[in-house]
SEPA-631585 format. One line per field, with one value per residue (C-alpha): residue number from 1; x, y, z. Coordinates in Angstrom, 2 decimals. Each point is the difference from the previous one (the first is absolute). Last residue first. Example, Ala and Ser with C-alpha at 12.3 -4.5 7.8 and 13.67 -1.06 7.14 Angstrom:
seq <- [2/1]
east <- [13.67/-1.37]
north <- [-1.06/-3.44]
up <- [7.14/0.66]
This chain:
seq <- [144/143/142/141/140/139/138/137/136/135/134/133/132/131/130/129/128/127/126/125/124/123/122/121/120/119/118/117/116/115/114/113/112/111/110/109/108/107/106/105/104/103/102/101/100/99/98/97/96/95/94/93/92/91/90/89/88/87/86/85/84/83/82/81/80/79/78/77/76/75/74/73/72/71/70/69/68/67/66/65/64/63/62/61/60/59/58/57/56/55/54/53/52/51/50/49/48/47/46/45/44/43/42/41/40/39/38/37/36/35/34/33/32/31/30/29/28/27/26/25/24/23/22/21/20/19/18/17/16/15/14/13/12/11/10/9/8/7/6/5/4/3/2/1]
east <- [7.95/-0.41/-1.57/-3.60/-0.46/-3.81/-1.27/-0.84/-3.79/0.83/-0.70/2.03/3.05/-0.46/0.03/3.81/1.13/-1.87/1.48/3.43/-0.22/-1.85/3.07/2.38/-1.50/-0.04/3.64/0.44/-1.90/1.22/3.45/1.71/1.91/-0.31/2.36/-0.73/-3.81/0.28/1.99/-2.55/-3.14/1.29/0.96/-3.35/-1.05/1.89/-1.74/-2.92/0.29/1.47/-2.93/-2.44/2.36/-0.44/-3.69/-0.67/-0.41/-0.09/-3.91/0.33/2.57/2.96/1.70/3.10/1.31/-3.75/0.22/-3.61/-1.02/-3.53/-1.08/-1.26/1.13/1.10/3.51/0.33/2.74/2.18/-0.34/-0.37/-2.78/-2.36/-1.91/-3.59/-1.94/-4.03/-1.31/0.24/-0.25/2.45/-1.12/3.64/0.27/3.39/0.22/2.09/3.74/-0.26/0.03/1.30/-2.56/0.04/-2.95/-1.48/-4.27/-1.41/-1.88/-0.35/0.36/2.54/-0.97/1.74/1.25/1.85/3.03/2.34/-2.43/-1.18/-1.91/-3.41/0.24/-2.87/-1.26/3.00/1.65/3.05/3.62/0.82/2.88/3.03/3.04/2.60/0.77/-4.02/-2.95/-3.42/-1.40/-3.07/-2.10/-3.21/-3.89/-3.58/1.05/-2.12]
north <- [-13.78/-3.10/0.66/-1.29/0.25/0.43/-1.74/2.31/1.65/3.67/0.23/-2.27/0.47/3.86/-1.23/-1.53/3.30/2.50/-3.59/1.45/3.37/-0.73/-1.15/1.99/2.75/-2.13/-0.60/4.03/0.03/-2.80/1.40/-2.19/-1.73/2.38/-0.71/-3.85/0.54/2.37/-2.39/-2.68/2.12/0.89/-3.46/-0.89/3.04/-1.19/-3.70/1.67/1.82/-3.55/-2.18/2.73/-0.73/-3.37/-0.30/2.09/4.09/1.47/0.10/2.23/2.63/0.22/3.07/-0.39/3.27/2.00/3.44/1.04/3.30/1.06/3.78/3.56/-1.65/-4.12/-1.10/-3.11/-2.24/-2.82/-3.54/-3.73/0.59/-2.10/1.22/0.26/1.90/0.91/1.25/1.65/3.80/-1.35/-1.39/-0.70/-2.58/-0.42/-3.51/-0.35/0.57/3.19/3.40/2.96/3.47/3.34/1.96/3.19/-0.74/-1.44/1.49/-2.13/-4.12/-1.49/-3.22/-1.13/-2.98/0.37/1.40/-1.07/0.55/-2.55/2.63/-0.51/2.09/1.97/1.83/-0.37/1.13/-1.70/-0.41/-3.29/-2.81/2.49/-1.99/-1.87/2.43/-0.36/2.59/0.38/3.50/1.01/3.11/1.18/-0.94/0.99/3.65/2.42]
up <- [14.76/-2.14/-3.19/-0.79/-3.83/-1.63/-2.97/-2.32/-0.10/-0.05/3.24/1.48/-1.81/1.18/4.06/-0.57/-1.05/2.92/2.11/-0.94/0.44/3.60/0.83/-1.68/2.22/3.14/-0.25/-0.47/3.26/1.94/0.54/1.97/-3.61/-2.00/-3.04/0.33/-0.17/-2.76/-2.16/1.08/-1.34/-3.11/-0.89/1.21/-2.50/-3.16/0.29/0.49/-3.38/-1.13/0.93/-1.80/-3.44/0.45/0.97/-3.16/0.28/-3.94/0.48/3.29/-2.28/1.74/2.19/1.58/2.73/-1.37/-0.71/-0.24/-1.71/0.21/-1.51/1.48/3.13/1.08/0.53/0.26/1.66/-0.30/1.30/-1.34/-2.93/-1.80/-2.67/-0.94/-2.99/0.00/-2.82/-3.43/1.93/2.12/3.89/1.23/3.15/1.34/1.85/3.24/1.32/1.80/-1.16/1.29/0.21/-1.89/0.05/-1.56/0.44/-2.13/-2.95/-2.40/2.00/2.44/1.74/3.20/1.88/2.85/2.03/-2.82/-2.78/-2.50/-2.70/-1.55/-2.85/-1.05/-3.18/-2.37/-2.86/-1.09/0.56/0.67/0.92/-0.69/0.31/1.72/2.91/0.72/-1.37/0.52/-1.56/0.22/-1.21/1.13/-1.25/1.11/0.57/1.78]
């Protein structure tokens, strides 16, 4: 049995690591999961939230908005905006949900009576407003 498998985390900007990994802790759209050698074939959306990589060198965090992985033989995660947790300042955070209220109040104008897209961007936008949180910024409170 393998101890180690590939990842890759990549965004339209760039490649943010490709590495060998043990675990990585993965924000999924119908919750939380950790993929590790060995898992099972699975592909699952992600959610805003904090991407947890276990590398050989130790642990690595980023923050992404959306995407999905795709987890086998190897791990590749295709994140919509994907930042490294250390390069995520109060600023930077205020803009991400900044970008989903927007989100959010396009979708609510677009659907008007239909609660469930609405709902969607919803819970989009407090999946944002719940990462300041826990990485320690301070957190926003958008109007809904």
């Amino acid at each position: 049995m393998a101890d180690t498998m590939q990842f890759d985390l990549v965004s339209p900007e760039r490649k943010l690591l490709s590495a060998q990994v043990t675990s990585v802790q993965i924000p999924g759209a119908d919750g939380d999961m950790t993929a590790m050698p060995n898992h099972a074939p699975t592909i699952t959306t992600l959610r805003p939230g904090i991407l947890t990589v276990e590398t050989t060198k130790g642990p690595e965090q980023f923050v992404v908005t959306g995407g999905f992985a795709e987890i086998g033989e190897t791990i590749s995660v295709l994140a919509e905006k994907a930042l490294p947790k250390a390069d995520v300042d109060q600023k930077t955070y205020e803009a991400l949900v900044a970008e989903a209220h927007e989100a959010y109040q396009q979708t609510k104008a677009a659907f008007v009576n239909e609660p469930g897209p609405v709902d969607d961007a919803a819970k989009l936008l407090q999946d944002m407003v719940a990462v300041g949180t826990h990485i320690g910024l301070d957190p926003m409170q958008p109007s809904l």
